[in-house]
C-alpha positions in Angstrom: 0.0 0.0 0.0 1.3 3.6 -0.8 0.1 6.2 1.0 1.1 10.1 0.1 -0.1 11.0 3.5 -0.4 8.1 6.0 -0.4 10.7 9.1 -4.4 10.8 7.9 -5.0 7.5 9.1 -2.0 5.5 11.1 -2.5 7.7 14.1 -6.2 6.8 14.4 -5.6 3.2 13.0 -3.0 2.1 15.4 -4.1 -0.6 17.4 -2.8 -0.5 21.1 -1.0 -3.8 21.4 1.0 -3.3 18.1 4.7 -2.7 16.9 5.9 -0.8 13.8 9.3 -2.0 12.1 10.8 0.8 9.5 13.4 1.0 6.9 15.0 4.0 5.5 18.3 5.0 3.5 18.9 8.7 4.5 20.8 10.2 1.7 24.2 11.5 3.0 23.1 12.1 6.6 26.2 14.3 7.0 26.0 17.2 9.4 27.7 21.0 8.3 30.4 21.6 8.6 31.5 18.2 7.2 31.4 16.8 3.9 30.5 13.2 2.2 32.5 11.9 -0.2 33.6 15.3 -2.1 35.4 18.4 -0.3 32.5 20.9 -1.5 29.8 18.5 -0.8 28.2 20.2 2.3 25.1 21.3 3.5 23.8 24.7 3.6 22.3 25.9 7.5 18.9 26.2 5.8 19.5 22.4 3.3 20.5 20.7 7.0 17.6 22.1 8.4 15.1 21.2 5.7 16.5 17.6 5.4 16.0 17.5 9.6 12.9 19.4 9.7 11.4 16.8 7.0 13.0 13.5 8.8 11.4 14.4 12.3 8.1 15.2 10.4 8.0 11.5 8.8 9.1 10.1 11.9 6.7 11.8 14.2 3.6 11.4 11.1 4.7 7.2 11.2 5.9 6.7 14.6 8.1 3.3 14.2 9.2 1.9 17.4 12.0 0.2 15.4 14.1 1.9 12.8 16.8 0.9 10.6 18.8 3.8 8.9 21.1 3.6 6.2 24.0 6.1 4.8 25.0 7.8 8.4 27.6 10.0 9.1 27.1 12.0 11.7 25.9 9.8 14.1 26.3 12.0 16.9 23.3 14.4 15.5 21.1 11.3 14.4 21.8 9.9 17.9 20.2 13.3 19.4 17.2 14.2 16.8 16.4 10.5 17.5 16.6 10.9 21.0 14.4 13.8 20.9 11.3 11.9 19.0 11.8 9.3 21.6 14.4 7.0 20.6 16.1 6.2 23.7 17.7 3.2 22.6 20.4 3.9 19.8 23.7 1.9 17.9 25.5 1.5 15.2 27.8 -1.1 12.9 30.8 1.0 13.2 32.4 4.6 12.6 32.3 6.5 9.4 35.6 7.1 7.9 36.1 10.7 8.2 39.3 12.5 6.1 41.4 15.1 6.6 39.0 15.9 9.6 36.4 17.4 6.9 34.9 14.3 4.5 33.3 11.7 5.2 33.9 8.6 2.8 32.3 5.7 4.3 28.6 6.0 5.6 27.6 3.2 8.4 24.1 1.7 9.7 22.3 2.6 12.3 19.0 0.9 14.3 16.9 3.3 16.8 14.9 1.8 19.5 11.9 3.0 21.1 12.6 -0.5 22.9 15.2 -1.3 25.0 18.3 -2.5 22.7 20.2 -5.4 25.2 23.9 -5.8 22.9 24.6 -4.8 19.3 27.6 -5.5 17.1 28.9 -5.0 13.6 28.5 -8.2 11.7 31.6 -10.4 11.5 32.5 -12.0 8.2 32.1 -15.8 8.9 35.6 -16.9 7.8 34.2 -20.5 7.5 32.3 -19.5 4.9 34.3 -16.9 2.9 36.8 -19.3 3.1 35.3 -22.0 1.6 34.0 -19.4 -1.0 38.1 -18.4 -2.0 37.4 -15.1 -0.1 39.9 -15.2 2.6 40.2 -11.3 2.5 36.6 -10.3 2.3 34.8 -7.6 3.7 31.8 -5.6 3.8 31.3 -2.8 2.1 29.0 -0.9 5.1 29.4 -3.4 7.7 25.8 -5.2 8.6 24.7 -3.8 12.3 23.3 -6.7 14.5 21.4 -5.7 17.5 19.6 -7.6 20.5 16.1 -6.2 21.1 13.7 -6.3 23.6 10.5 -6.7 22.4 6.8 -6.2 24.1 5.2 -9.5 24.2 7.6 -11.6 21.4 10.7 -10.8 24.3 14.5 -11.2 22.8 15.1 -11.4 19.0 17.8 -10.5 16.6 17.6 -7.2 14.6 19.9 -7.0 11.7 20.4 -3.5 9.5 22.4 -3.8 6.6 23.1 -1.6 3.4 24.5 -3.9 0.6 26.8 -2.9 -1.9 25.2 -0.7 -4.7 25.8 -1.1 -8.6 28.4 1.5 -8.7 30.9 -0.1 -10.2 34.3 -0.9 -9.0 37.6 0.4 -9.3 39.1 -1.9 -11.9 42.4 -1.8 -13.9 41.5 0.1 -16.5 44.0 -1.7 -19.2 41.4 -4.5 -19.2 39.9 -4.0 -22.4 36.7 -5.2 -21.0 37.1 -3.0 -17.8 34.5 -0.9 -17.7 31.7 -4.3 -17.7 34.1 -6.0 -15.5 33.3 -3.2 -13.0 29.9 -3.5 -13.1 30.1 -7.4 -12.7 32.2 -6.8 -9.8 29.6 -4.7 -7.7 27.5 -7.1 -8.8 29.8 -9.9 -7.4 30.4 -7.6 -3.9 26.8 -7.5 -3.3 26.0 -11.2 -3.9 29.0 -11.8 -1.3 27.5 -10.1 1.1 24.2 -11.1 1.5 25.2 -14.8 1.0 28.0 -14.3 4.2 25.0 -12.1 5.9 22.9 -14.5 5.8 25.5 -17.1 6.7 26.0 -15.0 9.7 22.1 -14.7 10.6 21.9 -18.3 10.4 24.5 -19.7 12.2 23.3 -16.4 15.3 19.8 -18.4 15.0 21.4 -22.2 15.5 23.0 -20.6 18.8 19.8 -18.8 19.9 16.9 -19.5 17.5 15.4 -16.6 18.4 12.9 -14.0 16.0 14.9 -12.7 13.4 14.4 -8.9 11.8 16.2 -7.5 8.6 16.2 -4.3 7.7 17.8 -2.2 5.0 18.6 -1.3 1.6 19.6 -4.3 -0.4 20.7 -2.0 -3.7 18.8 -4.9 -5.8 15.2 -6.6 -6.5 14.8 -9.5 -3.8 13.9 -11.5 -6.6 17.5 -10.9 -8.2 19.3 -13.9 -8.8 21.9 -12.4 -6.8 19.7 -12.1 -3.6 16.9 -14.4 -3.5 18.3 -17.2 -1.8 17.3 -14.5 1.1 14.3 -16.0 1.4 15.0 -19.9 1.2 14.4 -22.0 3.7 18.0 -22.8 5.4 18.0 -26.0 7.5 19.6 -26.1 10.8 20.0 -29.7 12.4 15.8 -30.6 12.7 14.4 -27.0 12.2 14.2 -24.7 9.5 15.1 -20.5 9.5 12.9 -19.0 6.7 13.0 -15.4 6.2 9.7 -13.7 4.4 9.4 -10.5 2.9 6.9 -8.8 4.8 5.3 -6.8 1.7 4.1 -10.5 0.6 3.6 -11.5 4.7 0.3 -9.2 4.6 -2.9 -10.5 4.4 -4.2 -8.8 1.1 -0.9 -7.4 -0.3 -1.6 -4.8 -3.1 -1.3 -6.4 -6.7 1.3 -3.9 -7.6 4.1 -3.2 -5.5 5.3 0.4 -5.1 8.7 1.2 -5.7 10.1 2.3 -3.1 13.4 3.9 -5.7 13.6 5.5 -8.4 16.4 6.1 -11.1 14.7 8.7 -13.7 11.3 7.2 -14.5 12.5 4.0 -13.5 11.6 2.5 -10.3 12.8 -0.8 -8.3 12.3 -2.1 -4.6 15.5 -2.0 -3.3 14.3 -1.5 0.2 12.7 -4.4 2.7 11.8 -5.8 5.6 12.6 -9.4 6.2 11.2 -11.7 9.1 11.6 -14.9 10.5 7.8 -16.9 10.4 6.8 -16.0 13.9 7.1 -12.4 13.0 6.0 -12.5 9.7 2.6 -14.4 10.9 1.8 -11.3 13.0 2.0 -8.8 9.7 -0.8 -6.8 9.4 0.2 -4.1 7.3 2.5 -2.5 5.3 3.1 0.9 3.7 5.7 3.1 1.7 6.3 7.1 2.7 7.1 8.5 -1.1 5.2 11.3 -1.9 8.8 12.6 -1.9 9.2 10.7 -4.3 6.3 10.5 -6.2 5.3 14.1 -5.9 7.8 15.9 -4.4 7.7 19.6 -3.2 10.9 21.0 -3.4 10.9 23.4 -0.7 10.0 20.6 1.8 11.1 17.7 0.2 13.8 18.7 -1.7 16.9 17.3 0.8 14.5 14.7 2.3 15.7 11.1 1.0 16.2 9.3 -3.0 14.7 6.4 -1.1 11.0 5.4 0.5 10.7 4.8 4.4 9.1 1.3 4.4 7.1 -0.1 7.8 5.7 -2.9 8.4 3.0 -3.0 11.6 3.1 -6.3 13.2 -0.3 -7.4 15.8 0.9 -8.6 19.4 -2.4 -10.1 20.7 
């Protein structure tokens, strides 16, 4: 379901005993004075308070109690406007790589709780794995954030945040006369690795605990990519079975067109989701895309909002 305004009818909706889950990539979440990735690529006082002013709106209009935020830099100021809406609970994967004491290069994940978060950790490459894949030396692009929640009524589960590797392409030798598709392929290659490994790491966490599992994020590719869509297979573990759903499809009468929740040009894709192991996925009642900036944007309000759709997905504890 897409709604332009969802403010209209979430708060009165709401049902008392339930619990909202959201995704959303932030766009360069980089705080002036500092820069992301280029030396001149900073904020205005007014941009910074337009993209602030319209991410404490959405949050405030959709209220998760969960959220999983992608492309962070200055976590100190997310921690805070989070905070302020209520957020008491706060982590992330890692640092962002900052140079020269001025750019940013390296954006990180970040999960805010309005529930109490017990331990969180970056991801760790399962070396059994890469290993028996010939990647020895992998790593993450963004590292995957892993979190132990709290939850009203389901109790302890595993909350995983990830940003996957996007299609730009990588930096090959450029005396390859094929170079430029190798690249591409690469990317490619980078993201497949990671979710394969992530998931390698989710399931070997649930053998140890089997607890509820949550994944948030932005996957940078269609869930139904060859490249990702083992995401969703059953994975055996000893006599039971971890099987992740995609919660758009977990609802009871999912829309039959899906809304994008991305768009390059005209061109949209769902790059963003919400995965859950079947105990959570069975309490899905819901969910819903923010895009009207998007879909019809408003420059003056929306104009240094997000290129990407907050997702939530409003799961029923009774």
């Amino acid at each position: 379901m897409t709604e332009s305004d969802p403010a209209s009818w979430i708060r009165a909706d709401r049902p008392a005993d339930g619990v909202r889950l959201s995704s959303l990539n932030l766009l360069n979440f980089t705080a002036p004075p500092h820069a992301s990735y280029e030396f001149d690529n900073i904020y205005s006082a007014a941009q910074w308070q337009q993209k602030t002013d319209w991410l404490r709106r959405v949050l405030t209009d959709v209220a998760p109690d969960v959220l999983g935020l992608q492309e962070v830099f200055s976590r100190e100021a997310l921690q805070q406007l989070c905070s302020e809406l209520g957020y008491r609970h706060f982590a992330v994967a890692e640092q962002p790589t900052l140079i020269d004491d001025h750019v940013y290069q390296k954006p990180v994940v970040a999960l805010a709780s309005k529930f109490p978060i017990l331990q969180s950790a970056a991801v760790q490459v399962p070396q059994a794995a890469a290993t028996a894949l010939g990647l020895a030396q992998f790593s993450f692009s963004r590292a995957p954030l892993r979190a132990l929640l709290q939850l009203p009524v389901i109790g302890l589960c595993n909350c995983y945040v990830v940003h996957l590797k996007s299609r730009r392409p990588l930096a090959l030798d450029q005396g390859l006369p094929a170079a430029d598709a190798l690249s591409r392929w690469a990317a490619c290659v980078q993201r497949g690795h990671e979710a394969g490994l992530l998931l390698e790491a989710i399931t070997e966490q649930w053998a140890a605990d089997q607890l509820p599992v949550i994944l948030l994020g932005d996957f940078n590719d269609e869930l139904s990519s060859p490249l990702l869509q083992f995401l969703i297979q059953p994975q055996g573990v000893g006599d039971a079975t971890l099987q992740l759903q995609d919660s758009w499809h977990a609802q009871p009468a999912p829309a039959e067109v899906r809304p994008a929740t991305h768009y390059y040009g005209a061109r949209g894709s769902v790059l963003d989701y919400i995965l859950l192991s079947a105990e959570l996925a069975a309490r899905v009642q819901l969910q819903w895309l923010v895009d009207q900036h998007l879909v019809q944007p408003v420059f003056a309000v929306d104009g240094y909002s997000s290129d990407h759709a907050l997702v939530t997905v409003q799961l029923h504890l009774g």
